[in-house]
N, C-alpha and C positions, 0 to 999 in steps of 0.2 A: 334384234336390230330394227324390226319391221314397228314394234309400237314404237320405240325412240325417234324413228324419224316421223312418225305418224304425228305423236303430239307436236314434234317441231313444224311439221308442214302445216296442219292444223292450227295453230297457234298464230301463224305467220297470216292462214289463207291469204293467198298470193290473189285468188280471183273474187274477194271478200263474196263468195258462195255461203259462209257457216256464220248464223246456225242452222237456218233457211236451207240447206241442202243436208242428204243425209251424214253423219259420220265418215261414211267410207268415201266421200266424192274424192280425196284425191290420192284413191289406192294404187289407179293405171303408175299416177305421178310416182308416187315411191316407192314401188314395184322397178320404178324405172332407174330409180336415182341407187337402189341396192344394188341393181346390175351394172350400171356404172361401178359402186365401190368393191364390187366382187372382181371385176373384169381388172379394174384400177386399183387394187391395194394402197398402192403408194401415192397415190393422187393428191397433189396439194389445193391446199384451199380456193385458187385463183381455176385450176382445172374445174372442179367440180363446182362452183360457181358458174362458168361458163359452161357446165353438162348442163345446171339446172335450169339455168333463163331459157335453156335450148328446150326441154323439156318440156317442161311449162306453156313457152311458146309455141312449140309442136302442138300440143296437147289442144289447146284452145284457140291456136292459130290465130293469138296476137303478136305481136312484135315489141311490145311498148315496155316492158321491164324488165328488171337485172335481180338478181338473186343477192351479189353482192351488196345491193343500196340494203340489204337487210340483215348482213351478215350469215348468210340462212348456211353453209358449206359449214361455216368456226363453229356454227354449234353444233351441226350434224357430225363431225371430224370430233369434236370434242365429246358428243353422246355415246358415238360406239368405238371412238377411241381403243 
């Protein structure tokens, strides 16, 4: 589960950090977003959308984006599916 959301977090970088940062910069992040889907089984897209801006935002301690403006949940939901 852990490379699936890796390249999707990756791919997205939410804090355009890569390639300039190493590979692992945002392992706290999806470390985080696994514990949400272990915690949340059932969790739909709209939920975890809203774990991840939290997330994110937590992490870097912006306020300024959304997970959803990128679909970043439908692909994660649909990776480990």
């Amino acid at each position: 589960m852990y490379k699936e959301i890796e390249e999707i977090i990756n791919g997205w970088d939410p804090m355009n950090l890569l390639p300039l940062a190493p590979d692992d910069e945002y392992s706290f992040e999806i470390k985080k977003i696994i514990d949400v889907l272990e915690k949340q089984p059932d969790i739909n897209e709209s939920e975890l959308d809203a774990a991840i801006s939290q997330i994110f935002n937590q992490a870097f301690d912006v306020s300024y984006f959304h997970a959803e403006d990128e679909h970043i949940a439908k692909q994660i939901l649909f990776a480990v599916g």
